[in-house]
C-alpha positions as a Python dict, from the first residue, in 0.01 Angstrom:
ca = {
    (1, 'X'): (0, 0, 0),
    (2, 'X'): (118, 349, -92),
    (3, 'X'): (215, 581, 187),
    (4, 'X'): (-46, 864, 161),
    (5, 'X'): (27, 1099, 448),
    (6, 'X'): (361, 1213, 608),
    (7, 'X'): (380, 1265, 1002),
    (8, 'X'): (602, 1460, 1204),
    (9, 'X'): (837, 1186, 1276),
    (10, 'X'): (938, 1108, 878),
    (11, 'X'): (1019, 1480, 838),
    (12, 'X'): (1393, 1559, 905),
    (13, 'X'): (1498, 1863, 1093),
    (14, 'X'): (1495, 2226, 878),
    (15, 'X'): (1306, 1960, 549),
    (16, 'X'): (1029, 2216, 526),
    (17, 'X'): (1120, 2605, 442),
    (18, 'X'): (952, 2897, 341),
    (19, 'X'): (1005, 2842, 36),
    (20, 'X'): (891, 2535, 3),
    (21, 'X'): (540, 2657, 165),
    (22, 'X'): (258, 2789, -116),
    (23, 'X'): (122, 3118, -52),
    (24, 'X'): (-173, 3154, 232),
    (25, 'X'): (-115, 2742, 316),
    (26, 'X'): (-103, 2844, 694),
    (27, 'X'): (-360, 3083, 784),
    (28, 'X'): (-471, 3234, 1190),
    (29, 'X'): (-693, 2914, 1211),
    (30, 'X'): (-448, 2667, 1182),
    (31, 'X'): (-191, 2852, 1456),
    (32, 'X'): (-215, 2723, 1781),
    (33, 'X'): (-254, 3013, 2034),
    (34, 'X'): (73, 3061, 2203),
    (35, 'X'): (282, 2909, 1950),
    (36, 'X'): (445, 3247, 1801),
    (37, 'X'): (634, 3434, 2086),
    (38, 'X'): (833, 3762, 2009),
    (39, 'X'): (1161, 3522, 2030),
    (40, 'X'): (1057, 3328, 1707),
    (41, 'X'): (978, 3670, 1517),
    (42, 'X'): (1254, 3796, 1255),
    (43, 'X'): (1358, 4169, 1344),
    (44, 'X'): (1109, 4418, 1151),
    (45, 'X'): (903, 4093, 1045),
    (46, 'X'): (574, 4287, 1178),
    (47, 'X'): (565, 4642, 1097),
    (48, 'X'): (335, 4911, 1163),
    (49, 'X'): (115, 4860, 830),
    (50, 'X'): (50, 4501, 943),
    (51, 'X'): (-121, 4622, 1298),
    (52, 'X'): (-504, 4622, 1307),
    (53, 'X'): (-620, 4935, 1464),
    (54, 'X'): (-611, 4947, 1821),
    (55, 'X'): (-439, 4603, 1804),
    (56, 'X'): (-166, 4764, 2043),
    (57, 'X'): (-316, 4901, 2407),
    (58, 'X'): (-156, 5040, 2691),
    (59, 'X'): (-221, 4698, 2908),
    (60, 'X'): (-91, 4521, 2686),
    (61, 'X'): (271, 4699, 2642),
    (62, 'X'): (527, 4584, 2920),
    (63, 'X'): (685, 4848, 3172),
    (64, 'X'): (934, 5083, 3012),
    (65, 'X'): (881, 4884, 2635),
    (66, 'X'): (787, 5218, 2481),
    (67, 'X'): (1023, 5488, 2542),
    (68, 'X'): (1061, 5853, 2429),
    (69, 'X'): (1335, 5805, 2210),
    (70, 'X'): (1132, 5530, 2009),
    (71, 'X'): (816, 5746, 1945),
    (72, 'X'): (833, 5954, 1616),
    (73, 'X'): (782, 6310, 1608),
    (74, 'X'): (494, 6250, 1376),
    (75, 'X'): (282, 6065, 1631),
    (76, 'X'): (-43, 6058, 1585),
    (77, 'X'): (-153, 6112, 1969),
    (78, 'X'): (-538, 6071, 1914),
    (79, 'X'): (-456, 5707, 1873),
    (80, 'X'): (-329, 5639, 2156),
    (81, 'X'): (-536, 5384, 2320),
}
């Protein structure tokens, strides 16, 4: 009988790449909650333009994480949450 499926334990370690994944193959729904932590992020991988609005709220940013040297001058302080 033909193997028809592949499990985690027949794929070697670093087999699958990005570039080997098709476009929009793993979507929200199919990401565990918790899985992704900042450590696992590429610098600059999530910019500004990828934010939903008021996706970022002051309970949610860690003591001392935003500083005045990393705000822009251009601000926009009306959305400030």
């Amino acid at each position: 009988m033909a193997v028809t499926t592949i499990n985690t334990p027949q794929i070697r370690d670093s087999a699958i790449t990005a570039q080997k994944i098709a476009d929009s193959t793993i979507t929200a729904k199919k990401i565990l909650n918790g899985t992704i932590s900042g450590d696992k992020l590429a610098s600059s991988a999530i910019t500004a333009t990828q934010l939903a609005d008021s996706s970022v709220i002051t309970k949610k940013l860690a003591d001392s994480a935003v500083t005045a040297k990393k705000i822009a001058d251009s601000t926009d302080r009306k959305s400030v949450v």
